[in-house]
C-alpha positions in Angstrom: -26.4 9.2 -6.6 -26.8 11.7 -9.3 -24.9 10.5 -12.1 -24.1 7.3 -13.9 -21.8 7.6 -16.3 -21.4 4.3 -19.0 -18.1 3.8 -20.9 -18.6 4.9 -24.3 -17.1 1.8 -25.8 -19.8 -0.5 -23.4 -20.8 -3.2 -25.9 -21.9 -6.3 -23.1 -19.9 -8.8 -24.7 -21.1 -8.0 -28.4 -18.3 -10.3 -30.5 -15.8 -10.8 -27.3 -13.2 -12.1 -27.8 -12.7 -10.2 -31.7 -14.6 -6.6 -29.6 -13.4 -5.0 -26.2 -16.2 -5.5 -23.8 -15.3 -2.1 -21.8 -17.6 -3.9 -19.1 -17.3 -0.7 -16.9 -19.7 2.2 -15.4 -18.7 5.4 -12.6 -21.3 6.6 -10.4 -21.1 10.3 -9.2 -22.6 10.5 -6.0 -24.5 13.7 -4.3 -22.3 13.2 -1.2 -19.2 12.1 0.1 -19.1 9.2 1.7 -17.5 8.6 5.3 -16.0 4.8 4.4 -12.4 3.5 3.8 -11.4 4.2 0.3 -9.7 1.4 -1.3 -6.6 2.5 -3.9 -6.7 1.7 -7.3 -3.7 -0.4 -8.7 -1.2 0.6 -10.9 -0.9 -2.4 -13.0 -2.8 -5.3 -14.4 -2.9 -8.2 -12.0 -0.7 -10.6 -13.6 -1.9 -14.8 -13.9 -1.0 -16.2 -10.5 -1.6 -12.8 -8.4 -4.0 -13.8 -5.6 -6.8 -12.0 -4.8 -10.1 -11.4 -3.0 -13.0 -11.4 -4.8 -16.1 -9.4 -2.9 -20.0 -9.4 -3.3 -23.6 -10.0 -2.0 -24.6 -12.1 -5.4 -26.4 -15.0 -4.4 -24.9 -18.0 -2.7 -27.4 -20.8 -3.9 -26.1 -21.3 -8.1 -29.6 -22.3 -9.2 -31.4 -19.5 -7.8 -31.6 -15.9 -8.9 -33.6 -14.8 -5.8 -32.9 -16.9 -2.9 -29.6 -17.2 -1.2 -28.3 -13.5 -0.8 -26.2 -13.3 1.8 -26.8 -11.1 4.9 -23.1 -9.9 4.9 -20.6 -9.4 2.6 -18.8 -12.5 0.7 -15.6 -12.6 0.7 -13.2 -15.6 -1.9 -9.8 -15.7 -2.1 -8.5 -16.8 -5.7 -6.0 -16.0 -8.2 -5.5 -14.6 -11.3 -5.6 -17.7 -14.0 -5.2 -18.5 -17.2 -7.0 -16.4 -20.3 -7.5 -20.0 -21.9 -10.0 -20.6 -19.0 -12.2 -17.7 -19.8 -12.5 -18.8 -23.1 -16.0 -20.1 -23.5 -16.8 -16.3 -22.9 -14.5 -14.7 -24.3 -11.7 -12.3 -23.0 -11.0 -9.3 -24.3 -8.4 -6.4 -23.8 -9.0 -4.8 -20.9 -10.5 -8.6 -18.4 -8.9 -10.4 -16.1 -10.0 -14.0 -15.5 -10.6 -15.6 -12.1 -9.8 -19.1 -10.9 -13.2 -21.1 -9.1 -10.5 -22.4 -6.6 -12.9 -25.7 -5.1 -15.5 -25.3 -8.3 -18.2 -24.4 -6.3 -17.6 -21.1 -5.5 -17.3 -18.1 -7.5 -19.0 -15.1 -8.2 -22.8 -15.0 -8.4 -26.1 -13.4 -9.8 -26.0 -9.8 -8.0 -22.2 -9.8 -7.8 -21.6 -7.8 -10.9 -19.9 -4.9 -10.3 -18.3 -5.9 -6.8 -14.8 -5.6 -6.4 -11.3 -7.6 -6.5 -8.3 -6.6 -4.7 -5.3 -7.5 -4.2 -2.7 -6.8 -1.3 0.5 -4.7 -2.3 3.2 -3.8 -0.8 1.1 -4.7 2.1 -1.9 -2.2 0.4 -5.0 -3.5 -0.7 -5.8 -2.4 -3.9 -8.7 -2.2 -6.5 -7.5 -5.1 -9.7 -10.9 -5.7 -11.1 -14.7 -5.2 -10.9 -16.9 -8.6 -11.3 -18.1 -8.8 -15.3 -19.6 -12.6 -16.5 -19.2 -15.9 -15.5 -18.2 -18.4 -17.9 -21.3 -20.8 -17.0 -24.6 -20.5 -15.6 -24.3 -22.4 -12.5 -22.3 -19.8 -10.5 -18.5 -21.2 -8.7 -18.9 -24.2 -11.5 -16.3 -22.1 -13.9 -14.1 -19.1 -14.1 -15.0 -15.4 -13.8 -14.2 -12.7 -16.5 -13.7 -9.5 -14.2 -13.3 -6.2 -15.8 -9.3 -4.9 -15.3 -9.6 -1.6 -13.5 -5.8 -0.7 -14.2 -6.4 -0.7 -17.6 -8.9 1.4 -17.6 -7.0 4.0 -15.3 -7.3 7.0 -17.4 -10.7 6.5 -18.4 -11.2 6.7 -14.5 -9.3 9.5 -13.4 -10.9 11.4 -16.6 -14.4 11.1 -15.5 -13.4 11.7 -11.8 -11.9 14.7 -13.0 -14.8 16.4 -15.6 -17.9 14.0 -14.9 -18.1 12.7 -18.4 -17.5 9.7 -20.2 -15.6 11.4 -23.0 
């Protein structure tokens, strides 16, 4: 990795829900990669939408160093209310993600990982993990960081390397 670039509106959840979080980061690497590319969605995955929900956060909620998985997690959830996330507020720009069984969800170390959902038979990039709404992980919703909204922002730093 060479680069990290930071949106420049990144305030980690300063005032959400009355402040966008813009809770996303690109990283410009020194090499391509020879892995699957996943497409990024055109549109904002609507309340309902299922999805899957990836990361190697820890699978233990009381633990921040014990319980990481030796492969890849995989939950599939939906898209759910905005009234759910509300303890931690949802801003422009966030999804919020159902704990289907409330005991799973995502995790410490899951921040970042990815949520896709299938269209048109495609899978495709809807989010990027944020916050939970509790500290016991899977006991509440997940706020996940819309990546369709954010698509310009995206293609602008893919395009000149900077965040402005």
């Amino acid at each position: 990795m060479t680069k990290i670039v930071v949106h420049p509106g990144w305030n980690w959840a300063r005032g959400a829900p009355k402040k966008q979080v813009f809770d996303i980061a690109m990283l410009q690497l020194d090499h391509l990669l020879q892995q699957p590319t996943v497409q990024l969605a055109r549109n904002t995955a609507r309340r309902s939408s299922t999805i899957s929900l990836y990361g190697w956060g820890v699978t233990e909620p009381d633990s921040t160093s014990t319980g990481l998985p030796l492969r890849l997690q995989q939950l599939d959830t939906r898209v759910t209310a905005p009234s759910r996330c509300a303890d931690i507020g949802l801003s422009a720009g966030e999804i919020c993600t159902d704990n289907p069984s409330s005991t799973d969800g995502s995790c410490y170390g899951d921040s970042g990982g990815p949520a896709l959902a299938t269209i048109d038979g495609v899978p495709q990039l809807v989010g990027s993990a944020s916050r939970t709404a509790n500290e016991f992980c899977g006991t509440a919703p997940a706020v996940y960081t819309s990546s369709p909204d954010f698509r310009d922002w995206i293609y602008h730093v893919a395009r000149t390397g900077s965040a402005t």
